[in-house]
C-alpha positions in Angstrom: 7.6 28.5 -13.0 3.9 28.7 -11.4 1.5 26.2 -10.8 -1.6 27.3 -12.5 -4.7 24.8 -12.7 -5.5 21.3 -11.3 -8.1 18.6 -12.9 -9.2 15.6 -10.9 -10.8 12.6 -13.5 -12.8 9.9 -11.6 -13.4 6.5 -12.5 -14.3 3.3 -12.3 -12.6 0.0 -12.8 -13.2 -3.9 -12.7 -10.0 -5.7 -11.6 -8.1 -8.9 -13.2 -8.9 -10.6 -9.8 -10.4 -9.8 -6.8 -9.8 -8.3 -3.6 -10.5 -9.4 -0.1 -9.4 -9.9 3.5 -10.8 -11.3 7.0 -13.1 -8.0 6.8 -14.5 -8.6 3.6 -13.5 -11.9 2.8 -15.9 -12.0 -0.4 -14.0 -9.9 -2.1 -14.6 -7.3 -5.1 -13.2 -6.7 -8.1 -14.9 -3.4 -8.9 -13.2 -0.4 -7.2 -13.1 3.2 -7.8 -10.2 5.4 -8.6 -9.0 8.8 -10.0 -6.1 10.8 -11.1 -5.2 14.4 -10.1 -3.0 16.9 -12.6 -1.5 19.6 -11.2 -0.5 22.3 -14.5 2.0 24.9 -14.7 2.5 27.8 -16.8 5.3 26.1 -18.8 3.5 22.8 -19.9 4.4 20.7 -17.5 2.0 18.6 -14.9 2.7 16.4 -12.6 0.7 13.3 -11.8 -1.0 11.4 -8.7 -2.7 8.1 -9.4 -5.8 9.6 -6.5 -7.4 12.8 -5.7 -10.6 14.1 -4.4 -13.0 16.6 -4.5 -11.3 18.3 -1.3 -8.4 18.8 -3.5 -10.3 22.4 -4.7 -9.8 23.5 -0.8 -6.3 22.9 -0.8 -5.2 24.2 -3.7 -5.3 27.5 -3.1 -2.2 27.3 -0.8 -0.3 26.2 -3.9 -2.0 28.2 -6.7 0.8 31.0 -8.3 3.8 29.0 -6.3 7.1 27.1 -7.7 5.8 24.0 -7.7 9.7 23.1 -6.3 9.0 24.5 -2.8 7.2 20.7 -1.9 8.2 21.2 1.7 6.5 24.4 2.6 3.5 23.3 0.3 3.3 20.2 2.8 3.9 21.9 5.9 1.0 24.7 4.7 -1.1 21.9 4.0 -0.9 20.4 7.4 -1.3 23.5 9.2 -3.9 23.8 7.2 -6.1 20.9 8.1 -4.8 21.2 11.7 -8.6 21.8 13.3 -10.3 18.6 11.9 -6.7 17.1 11.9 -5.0 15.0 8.6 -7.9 12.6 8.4 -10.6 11.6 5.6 -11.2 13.1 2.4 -8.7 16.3 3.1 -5.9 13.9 3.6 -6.4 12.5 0.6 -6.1 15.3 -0.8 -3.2 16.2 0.7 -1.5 12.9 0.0 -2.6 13.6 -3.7 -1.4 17.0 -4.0 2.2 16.1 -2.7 2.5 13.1 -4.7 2.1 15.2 -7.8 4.4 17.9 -7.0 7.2 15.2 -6.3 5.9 13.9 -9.6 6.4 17.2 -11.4 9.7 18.0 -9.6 11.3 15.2 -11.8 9.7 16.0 -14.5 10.7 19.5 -14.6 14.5 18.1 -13.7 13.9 15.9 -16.5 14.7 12.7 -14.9 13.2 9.6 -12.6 11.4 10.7 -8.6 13.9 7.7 -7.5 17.0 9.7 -9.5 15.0 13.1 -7.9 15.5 11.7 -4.1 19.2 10.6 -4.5 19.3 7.7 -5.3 21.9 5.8 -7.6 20.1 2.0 -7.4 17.1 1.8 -9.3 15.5 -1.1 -7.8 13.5 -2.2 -5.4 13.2 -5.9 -3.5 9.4 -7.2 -3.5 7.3 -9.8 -1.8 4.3 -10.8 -3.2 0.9 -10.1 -1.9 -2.5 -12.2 -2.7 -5.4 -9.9 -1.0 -7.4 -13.0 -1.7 -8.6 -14.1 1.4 -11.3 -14.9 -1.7 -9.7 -17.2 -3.8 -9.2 -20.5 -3.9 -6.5 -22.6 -3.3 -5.9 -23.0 -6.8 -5.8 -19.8 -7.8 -3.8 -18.7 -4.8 -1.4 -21.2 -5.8 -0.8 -20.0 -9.6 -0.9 -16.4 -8.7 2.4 -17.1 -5.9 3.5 -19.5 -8.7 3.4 -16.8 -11.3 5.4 -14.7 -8.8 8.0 -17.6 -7.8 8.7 -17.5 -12.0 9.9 -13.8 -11.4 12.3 -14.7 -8.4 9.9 -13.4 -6.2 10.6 -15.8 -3.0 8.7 -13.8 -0.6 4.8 -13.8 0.3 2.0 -12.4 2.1 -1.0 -14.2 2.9 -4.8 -12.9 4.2 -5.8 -15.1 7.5 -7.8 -14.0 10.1 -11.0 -16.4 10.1 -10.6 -19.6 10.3 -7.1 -21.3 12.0 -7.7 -24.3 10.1 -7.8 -23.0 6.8 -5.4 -20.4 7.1 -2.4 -23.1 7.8 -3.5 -24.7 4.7 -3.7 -21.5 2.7 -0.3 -20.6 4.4 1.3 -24.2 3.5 0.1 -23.7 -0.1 1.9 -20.3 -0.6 4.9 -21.4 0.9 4.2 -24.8 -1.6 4.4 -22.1 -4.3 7.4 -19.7 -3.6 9.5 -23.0 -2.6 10.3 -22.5 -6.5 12.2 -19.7 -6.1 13.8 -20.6 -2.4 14.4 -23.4 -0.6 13.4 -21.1 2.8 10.6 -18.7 1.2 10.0 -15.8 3.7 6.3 -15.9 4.1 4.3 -13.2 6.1 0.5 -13.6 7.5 -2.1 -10.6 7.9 -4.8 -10.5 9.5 -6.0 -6.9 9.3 -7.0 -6.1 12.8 -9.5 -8.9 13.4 -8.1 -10.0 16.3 -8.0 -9.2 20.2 -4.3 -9.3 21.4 -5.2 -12.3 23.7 -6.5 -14.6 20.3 -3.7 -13.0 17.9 -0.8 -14.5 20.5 -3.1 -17.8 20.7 -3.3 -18.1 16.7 0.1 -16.9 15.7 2.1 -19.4 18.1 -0.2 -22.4 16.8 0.7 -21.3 12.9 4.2 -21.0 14.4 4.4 -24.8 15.0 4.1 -25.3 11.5 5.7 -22.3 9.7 8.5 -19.8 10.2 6.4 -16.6 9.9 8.8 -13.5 8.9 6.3 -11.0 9.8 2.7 -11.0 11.5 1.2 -7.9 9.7 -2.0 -5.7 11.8 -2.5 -8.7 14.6 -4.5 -6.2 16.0 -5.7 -2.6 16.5 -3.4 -0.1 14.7 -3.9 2.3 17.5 -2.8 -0.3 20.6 0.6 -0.1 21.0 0.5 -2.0 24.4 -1.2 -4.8 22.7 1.2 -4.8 20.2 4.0 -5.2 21.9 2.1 -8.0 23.5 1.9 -9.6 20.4 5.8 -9.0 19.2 6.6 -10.2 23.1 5.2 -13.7 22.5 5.2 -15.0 19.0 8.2 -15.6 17.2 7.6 -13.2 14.2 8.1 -9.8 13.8 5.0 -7.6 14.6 4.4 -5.2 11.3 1.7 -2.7 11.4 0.7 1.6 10.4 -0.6 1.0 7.1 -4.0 2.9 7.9 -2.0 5.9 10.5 -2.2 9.2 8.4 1.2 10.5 9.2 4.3 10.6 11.0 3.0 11.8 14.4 1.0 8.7 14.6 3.5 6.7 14.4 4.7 8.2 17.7 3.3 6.1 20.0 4.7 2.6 18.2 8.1 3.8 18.0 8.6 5.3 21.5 6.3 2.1 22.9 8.5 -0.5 21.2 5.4 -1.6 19.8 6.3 -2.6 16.6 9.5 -4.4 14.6 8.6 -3.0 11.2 6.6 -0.3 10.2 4.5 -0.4 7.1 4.5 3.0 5.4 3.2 4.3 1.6 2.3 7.8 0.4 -0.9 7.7 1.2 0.6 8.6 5.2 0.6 12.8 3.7 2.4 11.9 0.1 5.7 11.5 -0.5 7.2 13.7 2.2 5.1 12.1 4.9 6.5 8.7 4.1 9.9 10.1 3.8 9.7 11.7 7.5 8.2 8.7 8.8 11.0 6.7 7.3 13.7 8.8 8.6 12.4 8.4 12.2 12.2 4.9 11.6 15.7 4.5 10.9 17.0 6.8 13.7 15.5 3.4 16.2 16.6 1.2 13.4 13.7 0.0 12.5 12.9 -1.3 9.4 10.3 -0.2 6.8 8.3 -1.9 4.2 6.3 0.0 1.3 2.4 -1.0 0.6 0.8 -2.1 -2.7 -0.5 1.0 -5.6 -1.4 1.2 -8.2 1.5 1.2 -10.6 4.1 0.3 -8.2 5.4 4.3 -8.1 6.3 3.7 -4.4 9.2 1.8 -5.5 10.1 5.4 -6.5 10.4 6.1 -3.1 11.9 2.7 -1.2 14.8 2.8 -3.3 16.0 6.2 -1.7 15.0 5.0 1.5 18.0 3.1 3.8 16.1 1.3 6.1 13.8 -0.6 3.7 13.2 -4.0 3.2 10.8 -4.9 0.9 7.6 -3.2 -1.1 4.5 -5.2 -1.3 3.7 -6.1 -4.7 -0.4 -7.4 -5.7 -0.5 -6.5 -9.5 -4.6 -7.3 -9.5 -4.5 -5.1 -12.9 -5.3 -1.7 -11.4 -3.7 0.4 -14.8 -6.1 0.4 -17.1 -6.2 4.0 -17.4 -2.4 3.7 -17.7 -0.1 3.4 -21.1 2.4 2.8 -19.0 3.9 1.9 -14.9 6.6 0.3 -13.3 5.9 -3.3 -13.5 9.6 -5.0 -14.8 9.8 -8.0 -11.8 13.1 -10.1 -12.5 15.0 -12.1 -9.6 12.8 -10.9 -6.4 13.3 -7.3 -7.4 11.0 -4.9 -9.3 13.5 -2.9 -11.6 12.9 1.1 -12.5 13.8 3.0 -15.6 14.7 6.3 -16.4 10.8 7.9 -17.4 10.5 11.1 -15.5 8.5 11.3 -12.7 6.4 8.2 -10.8 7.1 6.2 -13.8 3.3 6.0 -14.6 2.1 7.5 -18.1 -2.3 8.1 -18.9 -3.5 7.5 -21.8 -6.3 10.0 -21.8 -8.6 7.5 -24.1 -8.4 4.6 -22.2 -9.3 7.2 -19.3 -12.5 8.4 -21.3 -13.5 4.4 -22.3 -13.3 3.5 -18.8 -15.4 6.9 -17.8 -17.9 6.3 -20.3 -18.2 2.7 -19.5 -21.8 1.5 -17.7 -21.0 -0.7 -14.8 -24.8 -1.4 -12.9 -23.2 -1.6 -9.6 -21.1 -0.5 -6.6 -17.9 -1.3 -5.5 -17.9 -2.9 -2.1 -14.3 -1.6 -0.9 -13.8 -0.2 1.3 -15.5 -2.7 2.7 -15.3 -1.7 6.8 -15.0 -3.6 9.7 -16.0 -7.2 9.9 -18.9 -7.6 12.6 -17.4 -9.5 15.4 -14.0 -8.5 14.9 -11.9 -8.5 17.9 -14.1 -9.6 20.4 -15.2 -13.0 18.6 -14.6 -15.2 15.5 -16.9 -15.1 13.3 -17.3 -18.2 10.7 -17.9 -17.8 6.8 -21.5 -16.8 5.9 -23.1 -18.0 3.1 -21.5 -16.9 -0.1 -18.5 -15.2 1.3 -15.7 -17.2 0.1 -15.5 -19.8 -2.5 -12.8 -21.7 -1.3 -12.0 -25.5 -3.3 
């Protein structure tokens, strides 16, 4: 078997809900996406819910190759990039690429990526996850509500801005997932807006209210001195590497002690990268969660991993170029089946609607850093949240 061909389809999408944090606290519900096929010359492609445009540079290391050697198609991709290092649009790439070849592995061994990577569980525990630093406290209520009906008694909540409000927020979420447990585990984020100094300040003061499980990106993901500041005097766990590209820059967190849990997806250089950054992880025993995406395929992954706790669950309604995904939530855990591959299926005409579709405006994520961040808070401007 040889790969032969690749097609990358862009689109555009507008969101059940929408999304924001303490860096974009308005919030969007427009955001871009694409899909990346890789073919071979025996009818079968595998999938990645992304790609790019850099994908067309990269492909040539894998054009003519047994799509089954995923290992030495990763490791030729990094060495690849090495000069302008695993960053931007060729890391997405990358990312993309290796996520489909995992995909079309199963496929081609006719069973599930969790089956693929030895696993014999097919499930995955999940915490829910509002991104809706946005919404009001209504509507953050009903969506935790809607989650504490599944057994989901674990959350996530955007802070960041305001102290005041985000004890409320966080006492209205823990309000809501009290239906499912009497002690709901609730997490806060605050995506890097803070300076180490205000993060320790505004952490212990939520502390005196809440048990916090895990404080997620108190600060820079890059500071692993002020991290471990952080983890040294609050009472949660410090969580962060969501935005580091791969395992070597996770490096300096592990051998700094800077962080008790490490947040990893296959955006950090696909499926392999998340699996090596996992696997070092567990050597120091430290646990992992899995991020958000679309479709919930990294549940795929977590399952096969030892050392993970729970994957991060937002369901904003991101598959609308999708027929079907893995999205069967019952007591806390979401619960996999036997479809081949990422469990994600296109249907190429709700693609083409959603191609052809005129939307007469741009999506604001990614939305960038918040001015002020990290060396002063900043209230709400006018408009930004619509908070009741």
């Amino acid at each position: 078997m040889k790969i032969t061909d690749f097609r990358v389809e862009k689109y555009q999408q507008i969101m059940d809900r929408p999304l924001g944090d303490s860096n974009g606290p308005s919030g969007d519900d427009l955001i871009n996406s694409s899909i990346l096929w890789i073919n071979t010359d025996e009818g079968i492609s595998g999938q990645a819910p992304m790609g790019n445009d850099y994908v067309e540079n990269l492909f040539q290391l894998i054009e003519g190759k047994d799509p089954r050697e995923i290992f030495t198609h990763w490791k030729n991709m990094i060495d690849f990039v090495f000069k302008a290092g695993d960053e931007g649009e060729a890391h997405g790439a990358l990312s993309a690429i290796d996520i489909a070849l995992w995909d079309l592995k199963s496929k081609i061994y006719g069973e599930p990526l969790w089956k693929t990577l030895g696993s014999d569980d097919p499930k995955c525990k999940i915490y829910a996850s509002d991104i809706g630093y946005n919404l009001s406290d209504q509507e953050l209520f009903d969506f935790f509500d809607g989650m504490a009906e599944k057994g989901v008694d674990s959350g996530k909540v955007k802070i960041g801005i305001s102290t005041e409000d985000d004890v409320r927020r966080i006492g209205v979420v823990h309000e809501a997932l009290s239906k499912a447990s009497k002690r709901p585990k609730i997490m806060v984020d605050s995506n890097e807006y803070w300076s180490v100094k205000y993060a320790i300040q505004t952490i212990s003061k939520i502390e005196e209210k809440f048990d916090i499980f895990w404080a997620e990106e108190p600060v820079r993901r890059w500071d692993y001195k002020g991290l471990r500041l952080v983890s040294e005097n609050i009472k949660a766990a410090v969580s962060t590497g969501e935005n580091l590209n791969n395992v070597g820059d996770f490096y300096s967190l592990i051998s700094n002690q800077a962080a008790d849990i490490l947040n990893v997806s296959t955006y950090q250089s696909g499926v392999t990268g998340l699996k090596q950054i996992s696997n070092i992880a567990y050597a120091f025993e430290l646990p992992v969660t899995t991020m958000n995406c679309i479709g919930n395929y990294n549940a795929q992954i977590a399952s096969a991993i030892p050392n993970h706790v729970m994957m991060e669950v937002v369901d904003p309604g991101r598959e609308q170029a999708y027929s079907k995904w893995n999205d069967n939530i019952e007591d806390g855990f979401l619960h996999l089946d036997d479809t081949p591959g990422l469990g994600l299926i296109v249907d190429e005409n709700k693609l083409k609607k959603l191609q052809s579709a005129k939307i007469n405006r741009k999506a604001k994520a990614p939305w960038g850093r918040r001015k002020g961040a990290g060396l002063y808070i900043k209230g709400f401007a006018k408009g930004e949240v619509k908070w009741k």
